[in-house]
N, C-alpha and C positions, 0 to 999 in steps of 0.2 A: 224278447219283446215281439208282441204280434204285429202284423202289418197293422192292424188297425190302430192298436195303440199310438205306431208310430205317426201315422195319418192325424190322428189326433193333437199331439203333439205338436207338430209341425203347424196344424192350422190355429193354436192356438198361440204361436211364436210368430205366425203372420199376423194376427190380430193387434198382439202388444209392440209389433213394428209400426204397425198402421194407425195405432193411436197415437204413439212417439211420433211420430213423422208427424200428425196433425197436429199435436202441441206445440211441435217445433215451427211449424208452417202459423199457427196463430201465437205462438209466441213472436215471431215476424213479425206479423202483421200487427201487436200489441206495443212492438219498438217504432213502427212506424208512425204508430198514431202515435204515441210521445212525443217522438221528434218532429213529427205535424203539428202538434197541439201545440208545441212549443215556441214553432213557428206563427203558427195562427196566433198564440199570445205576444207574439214581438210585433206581429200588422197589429193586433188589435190596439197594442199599448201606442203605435205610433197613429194610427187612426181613431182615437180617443175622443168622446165628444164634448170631454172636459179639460181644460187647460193646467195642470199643477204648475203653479208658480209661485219658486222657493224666494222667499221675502227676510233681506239680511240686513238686520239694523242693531246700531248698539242700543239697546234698550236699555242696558245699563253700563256702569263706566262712570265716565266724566262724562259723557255728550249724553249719557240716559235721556233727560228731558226731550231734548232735539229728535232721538231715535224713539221714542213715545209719540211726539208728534207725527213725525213719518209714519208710525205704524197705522196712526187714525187714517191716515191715508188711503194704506193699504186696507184696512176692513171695512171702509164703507163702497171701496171698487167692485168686489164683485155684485154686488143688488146693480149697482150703476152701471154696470157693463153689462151685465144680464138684460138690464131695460132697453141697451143703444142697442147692441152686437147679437142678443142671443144667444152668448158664447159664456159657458158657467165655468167660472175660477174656484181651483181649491189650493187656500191659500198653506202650505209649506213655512210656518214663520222661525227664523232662528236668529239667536242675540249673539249679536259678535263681538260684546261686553268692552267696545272702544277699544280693542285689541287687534291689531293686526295679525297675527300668527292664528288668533282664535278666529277672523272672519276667515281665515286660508282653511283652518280645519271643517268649519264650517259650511263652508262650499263645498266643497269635497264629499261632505256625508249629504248634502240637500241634495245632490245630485245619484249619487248611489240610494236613496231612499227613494228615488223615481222623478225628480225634477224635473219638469220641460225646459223650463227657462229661469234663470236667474235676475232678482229685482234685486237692488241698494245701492249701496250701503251708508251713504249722507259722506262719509269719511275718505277724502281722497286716499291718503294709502291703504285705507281699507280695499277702497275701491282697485286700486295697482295690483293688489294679491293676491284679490276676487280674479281682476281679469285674466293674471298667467294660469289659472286653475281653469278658468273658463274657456281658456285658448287649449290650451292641455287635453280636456276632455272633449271639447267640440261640442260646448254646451251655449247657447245662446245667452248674452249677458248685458241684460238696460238697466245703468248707471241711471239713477231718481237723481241723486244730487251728488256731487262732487268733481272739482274746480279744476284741479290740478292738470297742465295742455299734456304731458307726458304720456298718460292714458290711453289717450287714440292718439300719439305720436309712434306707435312700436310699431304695426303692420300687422295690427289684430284684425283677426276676422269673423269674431265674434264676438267681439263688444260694441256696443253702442252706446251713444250718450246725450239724452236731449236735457242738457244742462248747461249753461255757458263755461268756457274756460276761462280761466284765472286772469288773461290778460284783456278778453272779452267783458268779466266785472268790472276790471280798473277801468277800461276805457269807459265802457257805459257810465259806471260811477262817478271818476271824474269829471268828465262832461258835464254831468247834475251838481255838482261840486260848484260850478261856475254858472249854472244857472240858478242856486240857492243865491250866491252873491248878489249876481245882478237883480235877480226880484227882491231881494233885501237890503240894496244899496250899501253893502258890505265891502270894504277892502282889508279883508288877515294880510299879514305879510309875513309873516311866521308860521309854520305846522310843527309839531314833533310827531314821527310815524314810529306808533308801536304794534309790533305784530306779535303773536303767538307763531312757536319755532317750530310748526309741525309740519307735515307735506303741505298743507291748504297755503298756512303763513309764509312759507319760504316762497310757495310759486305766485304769493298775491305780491310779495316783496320783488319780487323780480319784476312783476307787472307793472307794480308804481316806478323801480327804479328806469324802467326802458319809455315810459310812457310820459310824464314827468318833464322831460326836456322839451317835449314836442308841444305838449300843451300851455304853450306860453301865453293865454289868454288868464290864465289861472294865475292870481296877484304874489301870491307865497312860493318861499322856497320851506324844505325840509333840513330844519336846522340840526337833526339830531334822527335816528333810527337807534330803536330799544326793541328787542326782542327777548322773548321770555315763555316759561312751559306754560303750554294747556291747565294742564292739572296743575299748577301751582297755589297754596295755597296764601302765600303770603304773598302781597306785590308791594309792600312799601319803600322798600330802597329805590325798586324801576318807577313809581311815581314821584318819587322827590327827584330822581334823575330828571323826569319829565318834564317836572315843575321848575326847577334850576335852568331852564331852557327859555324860560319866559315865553314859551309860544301862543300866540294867538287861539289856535284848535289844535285839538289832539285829533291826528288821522287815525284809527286805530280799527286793527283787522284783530276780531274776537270771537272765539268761543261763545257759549252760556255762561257759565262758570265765573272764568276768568273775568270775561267782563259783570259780574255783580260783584266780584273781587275788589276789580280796579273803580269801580265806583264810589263806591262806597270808601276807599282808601282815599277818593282824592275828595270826599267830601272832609274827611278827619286830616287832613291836611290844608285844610282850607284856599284850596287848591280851584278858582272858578274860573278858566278860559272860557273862551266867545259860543264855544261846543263842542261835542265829540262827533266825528262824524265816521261813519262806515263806511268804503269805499265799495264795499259786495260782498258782505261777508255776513253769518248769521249772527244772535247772540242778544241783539239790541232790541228785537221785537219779541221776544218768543213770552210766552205767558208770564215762568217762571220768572221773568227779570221784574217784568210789572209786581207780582206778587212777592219776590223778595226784598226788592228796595221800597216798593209803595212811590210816592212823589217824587222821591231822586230818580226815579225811572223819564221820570218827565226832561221832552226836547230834545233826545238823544237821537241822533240822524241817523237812519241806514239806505243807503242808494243800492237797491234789491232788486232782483227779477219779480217780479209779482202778478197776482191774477188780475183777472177785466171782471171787476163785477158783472159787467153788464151781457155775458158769456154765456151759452145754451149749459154748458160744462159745469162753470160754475154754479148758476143756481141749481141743478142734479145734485151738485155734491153740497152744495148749503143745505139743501131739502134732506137728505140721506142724513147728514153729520149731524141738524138738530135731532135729528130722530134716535141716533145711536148714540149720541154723547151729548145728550143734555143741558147738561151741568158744564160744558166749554161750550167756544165761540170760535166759528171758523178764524175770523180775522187775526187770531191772535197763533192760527198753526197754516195761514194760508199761502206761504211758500213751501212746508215740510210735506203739506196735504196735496196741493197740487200736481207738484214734480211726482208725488211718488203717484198719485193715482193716475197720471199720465204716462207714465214707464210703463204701467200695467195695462193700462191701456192700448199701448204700440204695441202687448206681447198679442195682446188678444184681439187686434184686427189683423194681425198679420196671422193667426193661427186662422181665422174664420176663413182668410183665402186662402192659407195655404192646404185647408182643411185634414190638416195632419201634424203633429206633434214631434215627427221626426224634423230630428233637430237641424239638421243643413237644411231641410228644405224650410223649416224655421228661420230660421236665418234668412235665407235670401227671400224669404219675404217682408220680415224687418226692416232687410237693406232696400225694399221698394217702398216703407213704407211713407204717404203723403197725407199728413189727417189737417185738414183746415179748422175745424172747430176742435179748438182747445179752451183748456178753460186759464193757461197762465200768458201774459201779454206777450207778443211776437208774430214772427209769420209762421205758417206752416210746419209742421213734424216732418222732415225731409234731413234724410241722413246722407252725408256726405262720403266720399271713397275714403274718409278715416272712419267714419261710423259717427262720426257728429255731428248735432244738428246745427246750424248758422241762425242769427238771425231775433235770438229771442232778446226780449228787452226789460229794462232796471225802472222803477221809479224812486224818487223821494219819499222814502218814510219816514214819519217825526213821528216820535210818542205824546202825543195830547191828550190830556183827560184820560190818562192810565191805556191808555189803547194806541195800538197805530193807524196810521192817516196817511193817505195821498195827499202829499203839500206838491210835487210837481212829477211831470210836466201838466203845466197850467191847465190843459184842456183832461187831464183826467182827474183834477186835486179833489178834495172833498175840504181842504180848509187851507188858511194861507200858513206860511211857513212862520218859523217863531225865531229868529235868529239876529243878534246873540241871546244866549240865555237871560233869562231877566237878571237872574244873581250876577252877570257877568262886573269881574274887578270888585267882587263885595267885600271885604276886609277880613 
């Protein structure tokens, strides 16, 4: 081979290094933007100008109707939080089919699907399963409604909850128990207290039983406690129990369901005490009861947390809710709707200061957060070192004329209270 071939050669073997080499040097530089860009997509996702908030209710189940109305909740918040906040929600919504195991799977993937924050789920154990998964993955978590004190009893640090607890109901409720009396110059001296046996019933059971002794202005003792399933479709044997008691009023902590159940059983029993009364619990108000019993729905008490008509919050979401739903009527889903558009509410003033998505810093801005205009009665949105808020308060609702009513306290009523039933002792 000649020198020059080999010259050749050779400089064509430095060429094919020297491209190699460049490939390699921009194939570098090709890994480093990935892992940049990858980076950049984890700031971008936590600096988001949009708030994803995964929305967990049973929409169907036994509590379906209840979780239907929580959902009107949720879909008329983001227009309404868009108009206060400036802050645009996309709503994430999943049914947790009144199943506990299935709200626990369900959080789980609302979170691995890009969740910021976690809303629901109306169902106290729901709500318990939700919060160990929320605690687990360090995902922020506003409990809309449910009762049970247990929840922010563990040393969560990411759960919240502006709902009352279970013994927070009884007390508020009773209280109003005794203020129905005296505005009705009523003395019961008998109750029978039946609850439904689920997380909600057992911790409102505990609330009457610790509460009860104390409140000695209250005329009646509780002659009997019956407790019985949610879902149950039969309740005849537990209302003739009831009935065998001869009690003045049934105290009775219910479902939807169950209570068009027990209704209707103790009308075919001919069964008419002084009334039923609600101590804090849902069931007694909600559309579907009006609608499936028609007039036996009439006079049924429930001593509720409820909104201020007269609220900058509420008339936003009256204005929103005829707009989107028609064909319903706030008053008849104005605890389901309120609680949950206020959950969602607290995610997305705390996101606007926190102006980030990431999720601790999420969080501890929740844990500041103070909102005074609300639209359900109480003080302030002010979360406590369990993550609950204090403070919020119950009225007397009676169903009149197929709808519910403020019958007390006096200075918010819209009509006077009906007590006892007119049919009361009818043959």
């Amino acid at each position: 081979m000649s020198e020059r071939e080999r010259e050749d050669r050779a400089g064509v073997a430095a060429q094919v290094h020297d491209v190699g080499r460049r490939r390699f040097v921009a194939g570098l530089g090709a890994t480093a933007a990935i892992v940049s860009s990858g980076s950049l997509m984890r700031a971008a996702s936590a600096q988001t100008t949009k708030l994803k908030v995964g929305v967990l209710l049973p929409r169907s189940g036994t509590q379906a109707f209840i979780g239907q109305s929580c959902q009107f909740g949720a879909d008329i918040a983001p227009g309404i939080i868009k108009q206060m906040l400036g802050v645009d929600i996309e709503l994430m919504n999943a049914d947790t089919e009144t199943n506990v195991d299935t709200a626990r799977s369900r959080a789980e993937r609302l979170i691995q699907e890009g969740a910021n924050v976690l809303i629901g789920p109306f169902d106290s154990g729901a709500a318990a399963a939700i919060a160990q998964v929320a605690e687990q993955k360090g995902m922020p978590f506003v409990i809309n409604i449910a009762a049970a004190p247990q929840i922010t009893e563990q040393g969560y640090k990411f759960v919240f909850r502006n709902f009352p607890t279970a013994p927070e109901l009884v007390r508020n409720g009773l209280s109003l128990i005794g203020d129905l009396f005296r505005a009705t110059n009523t003395v019961p001296r008998k109750a029978v207290f039946m609850h439904v046996n689920d997380t909600f019933g057992q911790s409102m059971a505990k609330g009457i039983g610790a509460f009860m002794p104390r409140l000695t202005e209250l005329p009646f003792k509780i002659v009997d406690t019956i407790s019985y399933d949610p879902a149950a479709k039969d309740l005849t044997v537990e209302v003739a129990k009831a009935k065998a008691t001869q009690a003045d009023i049934v105290l009775l902590v219910c479902r939807l369901n169950d209570a068009i159940i027990l209704r209707r059983e103790m009308v075919k029993q001919r069964w008419h005490p002084m009334g039923v009364i609600g101590p804090g619990n849902p069931g007694m108000y909600e559309n579907q009861f009006y609608q499936a019993l028609g007039k036996l729905s009439e006079y049924c008490i429930s001593n509720v947390p409820w909104y201020n008509p007269k609220a900058e919050l509420t008339r936003l979401a009256d204005a929103a809710f005829k707009k989107r739903f028609p064909k319903e009527k706030l008053m008849f889903h104005a605890l389901n709707v309120g609680y949950t558009l206020e959950s969602i509410l607290v995610a997305a003033d705390a996101f606007k200061r926190a102006r980030t998505a990431d999720a601790k810093t999420l969080t501890e801005a929740i844990r500041r957060t103070d909102i005074k205009s609300r639209m359900m009665l109480g003080g302030p949105i002010k979360f406590n070192a369990k993550g609950q808020v204090e403070g919020n308060l119950s009225a007397c609702i009676q169903n009149q004329n197929m709808k519910p009513v403020v019958v007390l306290p006096e200075n918010a009523a819209e009509a006077k209270p009906v007590f006892p039933w007119p049919d009361y002792k009818k043959a």
